[in-house]
N, C-alpha and C positions, 0 to 999 in steps of 0.2 A: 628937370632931373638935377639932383647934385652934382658938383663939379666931384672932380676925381674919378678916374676908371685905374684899376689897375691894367698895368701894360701887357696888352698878350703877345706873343714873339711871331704871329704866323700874319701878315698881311700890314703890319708900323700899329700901335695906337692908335694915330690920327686917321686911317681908315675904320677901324674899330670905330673910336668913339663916337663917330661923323655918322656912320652906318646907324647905330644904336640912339644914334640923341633923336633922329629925324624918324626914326619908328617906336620908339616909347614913350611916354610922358606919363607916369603913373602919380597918382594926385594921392600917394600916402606913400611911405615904408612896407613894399611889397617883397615880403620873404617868403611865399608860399609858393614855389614852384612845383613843390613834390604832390602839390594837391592840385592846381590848377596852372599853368603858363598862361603873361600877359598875352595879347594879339596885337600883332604890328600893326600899323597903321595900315601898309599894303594890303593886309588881310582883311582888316573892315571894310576898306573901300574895296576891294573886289568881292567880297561879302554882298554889300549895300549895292553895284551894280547887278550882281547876278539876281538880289531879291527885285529890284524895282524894272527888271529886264522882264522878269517873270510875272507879274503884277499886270503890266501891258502886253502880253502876249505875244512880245519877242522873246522868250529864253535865251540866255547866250548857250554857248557848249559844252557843259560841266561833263560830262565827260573825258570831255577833251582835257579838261580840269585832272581828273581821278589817274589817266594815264600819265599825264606830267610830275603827277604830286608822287605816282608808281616810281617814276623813271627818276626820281630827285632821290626818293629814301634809297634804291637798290644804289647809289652814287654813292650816298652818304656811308653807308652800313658796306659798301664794296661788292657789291655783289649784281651777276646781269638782272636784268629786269624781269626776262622771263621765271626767275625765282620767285619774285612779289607777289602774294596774294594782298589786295585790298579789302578792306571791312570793316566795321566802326567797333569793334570791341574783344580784347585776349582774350577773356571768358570761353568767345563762342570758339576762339583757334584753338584753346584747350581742353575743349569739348571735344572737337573735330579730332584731336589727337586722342584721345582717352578713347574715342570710339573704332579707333583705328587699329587698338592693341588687341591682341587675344586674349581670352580670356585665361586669367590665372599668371598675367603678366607682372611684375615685378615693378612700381614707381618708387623713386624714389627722391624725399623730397625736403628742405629745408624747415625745420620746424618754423612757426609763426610768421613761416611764407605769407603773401599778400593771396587773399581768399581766390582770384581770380585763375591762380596759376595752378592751385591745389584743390580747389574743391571738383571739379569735372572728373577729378581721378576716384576721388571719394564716390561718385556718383552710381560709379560703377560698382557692386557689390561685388562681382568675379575677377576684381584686379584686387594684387598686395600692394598697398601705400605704406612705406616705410619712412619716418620722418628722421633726421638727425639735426643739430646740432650746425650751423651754417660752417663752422670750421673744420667739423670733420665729415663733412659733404662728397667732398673727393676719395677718404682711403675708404668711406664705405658702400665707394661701389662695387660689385660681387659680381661672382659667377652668376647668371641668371637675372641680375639684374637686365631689365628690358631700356627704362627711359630714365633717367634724370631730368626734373624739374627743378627748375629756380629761376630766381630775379635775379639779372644783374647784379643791380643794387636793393637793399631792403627799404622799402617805403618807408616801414618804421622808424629807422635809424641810420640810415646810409651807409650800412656795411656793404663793402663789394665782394660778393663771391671773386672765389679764385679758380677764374674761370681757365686759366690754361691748365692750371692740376687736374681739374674736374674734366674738362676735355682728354687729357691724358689718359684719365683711370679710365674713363668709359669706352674708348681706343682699345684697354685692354685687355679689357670683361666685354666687348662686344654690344657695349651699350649704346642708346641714342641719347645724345644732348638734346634738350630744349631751354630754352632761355628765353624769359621774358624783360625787353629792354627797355619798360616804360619808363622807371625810372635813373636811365640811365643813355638813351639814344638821346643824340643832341649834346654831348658834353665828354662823354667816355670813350676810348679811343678802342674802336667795338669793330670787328672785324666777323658780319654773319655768316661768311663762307667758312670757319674754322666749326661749325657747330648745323646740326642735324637743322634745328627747327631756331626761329627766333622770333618773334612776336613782339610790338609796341603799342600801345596805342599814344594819339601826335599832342595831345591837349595839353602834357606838362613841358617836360624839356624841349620838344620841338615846336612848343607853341604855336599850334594849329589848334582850331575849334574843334569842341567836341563831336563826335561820329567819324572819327578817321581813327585807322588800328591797322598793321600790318602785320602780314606773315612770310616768313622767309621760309622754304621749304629746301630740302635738298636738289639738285639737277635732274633727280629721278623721280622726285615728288614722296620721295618718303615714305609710300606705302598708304599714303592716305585716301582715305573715304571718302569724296563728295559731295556727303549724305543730306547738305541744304545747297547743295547747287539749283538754280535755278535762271534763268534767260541768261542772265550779267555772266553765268558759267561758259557758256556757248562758244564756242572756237567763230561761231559766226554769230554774235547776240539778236540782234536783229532778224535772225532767222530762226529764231529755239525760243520762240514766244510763247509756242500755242503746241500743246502735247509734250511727251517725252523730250529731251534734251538731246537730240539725235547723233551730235557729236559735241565734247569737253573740250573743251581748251586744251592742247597740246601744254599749256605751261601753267602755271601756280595759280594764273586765274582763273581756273576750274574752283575755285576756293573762295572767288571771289564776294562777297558779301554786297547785295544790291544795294547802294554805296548814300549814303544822306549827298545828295549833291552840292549845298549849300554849305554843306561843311569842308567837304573838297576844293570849292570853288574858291575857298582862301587858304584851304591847307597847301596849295599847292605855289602860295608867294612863301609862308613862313617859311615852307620846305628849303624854297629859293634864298632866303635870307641867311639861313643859315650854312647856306653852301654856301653865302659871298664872304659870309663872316671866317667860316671854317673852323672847323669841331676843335683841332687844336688851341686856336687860338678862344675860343668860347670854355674851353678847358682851363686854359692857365687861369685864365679872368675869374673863371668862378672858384675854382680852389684856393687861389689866394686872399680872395675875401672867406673862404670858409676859413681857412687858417689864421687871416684876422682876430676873426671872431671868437677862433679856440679860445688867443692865444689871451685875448680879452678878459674870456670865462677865467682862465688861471687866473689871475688880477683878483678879481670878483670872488675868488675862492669854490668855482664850480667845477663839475670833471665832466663832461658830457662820456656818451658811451664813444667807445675810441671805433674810430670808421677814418682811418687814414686812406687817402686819395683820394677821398667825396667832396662832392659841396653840399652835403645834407648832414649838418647837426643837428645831433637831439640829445637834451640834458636833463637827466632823469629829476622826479619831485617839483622841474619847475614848469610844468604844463598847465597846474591852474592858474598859471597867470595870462592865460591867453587871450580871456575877456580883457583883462585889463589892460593887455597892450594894443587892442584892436583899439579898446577906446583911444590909446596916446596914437593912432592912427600908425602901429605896427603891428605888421598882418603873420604871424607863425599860424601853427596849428601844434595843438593838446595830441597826444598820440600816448594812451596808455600813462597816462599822467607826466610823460615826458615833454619838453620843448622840444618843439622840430621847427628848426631856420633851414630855409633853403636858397642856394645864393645863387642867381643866374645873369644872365649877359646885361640884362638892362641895372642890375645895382652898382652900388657904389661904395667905395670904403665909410662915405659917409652914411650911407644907410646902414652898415654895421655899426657902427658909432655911436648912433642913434637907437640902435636895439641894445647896445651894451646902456646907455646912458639910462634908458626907463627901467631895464634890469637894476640898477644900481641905486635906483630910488626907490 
């Protein structure tokens, strides 16, 4: 990896850097985190254990795996455990929520939201989906309004909802929040007990393998459905194998989604890494490389769309150049003919440098 980290304030640099060199080694200019997160090293070798454990016909305990990787994100995101549902994808917890509303219920939801968060509401033909405007998200939530949907942050472009307004208005129209924090858990200083519902899946910013996704639920459970519960649901799993589900889980993992275990069985080091490193300090580091790289684009005569607090730029007309930077071995992604850089713990000023330099030519 390049030398240079920017300095985060929460644990010195030299734990930072140290932590981060001895679990990264990425063999190109990796700026795609809003599409895929690297995997630590920890992660593949307890990956590569749990397959070759299972291969010989000792499995290790991935389970035991699922409730650690439970018991790291409800730490991370501040909230107890027995909130947590686990499952490998938002889609199906917004499903699960869409099916939970009455009908002729009221969503309402960020235009050119990410499909995952919006389409389950669409699904329903007896619910009102109202879109706005991601800025005026908050003043139009209304009497009657039932749920608020949104991202965090927009995969698109890395605008950050405002999320305390939005919380606010929905306090005062009697609304429920949800909030999906895939592009934004791991880096954003994200607090799920202030909001109804909260969802992430772990493959980008908290850099866990894909089939890990969580759901934060209220203390009451929200009013929610159970409606694909199944064994993994069981207050006693082991015992709700075979008929009816005799009894739910007293807490959020009545929700829980019968779990890819092998995905688990490393989501639950990255989970761990990023509680050593700590979200603040994973915060400053990556914003001040996104801020780099604005400040870069000005130079270069470009305006990217304005997403202050993010580490996710995107700058509109130069997305077809994606092949071509993959070829100089820098990795963006094309989003609606925009560039989108995404800047995370394992980069470095010089990897910015280097996306400005092929930009420049």
């Amino acid at each position: 990896m390049d030398e240079g980290f920017s300095a985060p304030q929460s644990g010195g640099m030299e734990t930072f850097e140290s932590l981060v060199r001895a679990e990264f080694a990425p063999k190109n200019t990796y700026l795609n985190t809003a599409s895929t997160g690297l995997l630590p090293t920890r992660t593949v070798t307890a990956m590569h254990t749990a397959i070759e454990a299972a291969a010989v016909g000792t499995p290790t305990d991935m389970f035991d795996d699922v409730e650690a990787s439970r018991a790291t994100f409800a730490r991370l995101t501040r909230v107890t455990v027995d909130r947590v549902a686990a499952g490998a994808s938002v889609a199906v917890y917004s499903g699960l929520i869409a099916s939970s509303l009455p009908a002729g219920a009221e969503v309402l939801t960020a235009e050119a939201d990410f499909s995952s968060v919006v389409n389950p509401f669409h699904m329903r033909a007896d619910l009102k989906v109202r879109s706005v405007p991601l800025e005026r998200l908050a003043e139009s939530v209304r009497p009657g309004t039932a749920l608020v949907a949104v991202s965090a942050a927009q995969s698109a472009d890395g605008r950050i909802a405002d999320l305390p307004a939005l919380r606010a208005a929905a306090r005062e129209h009697g609304a429920r929040t949800y909030v999906d924090a895939s592009q934004a858990a791991g880096w954003l200083d994200l607090d799920a007990d202030a909001y109804d519902y909260v969802a992430a899946v772990g493959f980008k910013w908290l850099v866990c393998p894909r089939g890990v996704a969580f759901l934060v639920t209220p203390e009451d459970l929200g009013g929610l459905n159970p409606i694909f519960a199944g064994w993994v649901a069981g207050e006693a799993p082991w015992d709700s194998c075979y008929g009816p589900v005799e009894e739910l889980a007293h807490s959020a993992r009545r929700f829980d989604e019968s779990p890819a275990l092998f995905s688990y069985a490393g989501a639950r080091h990255s989970l761990a890494l990023l509680e050593e490193l700590g979200v603040d300090a994973v915060r400053t580091h990556d914003l001040a490389l996104a801020d780099r790289f604005r400040a870069g684009l000005d130079t270069l005569g470009h305006v990217p769309i304005a997403s202050p607090g993010s580490p996710i730029v995107s700058v509109p007309g130069l997305g077809r150049r994606q092949g071509e930077l993959s070829a100089a071995g820098v990795e963006v992604s094309d989003r609606a003919g925009n560039l989108r850089a995404a800047f995370h713990l394992y980069n470095t000023p010089q990897d910015v440098d280097r996306l400005l330099d092929v930009l420049a030519d």
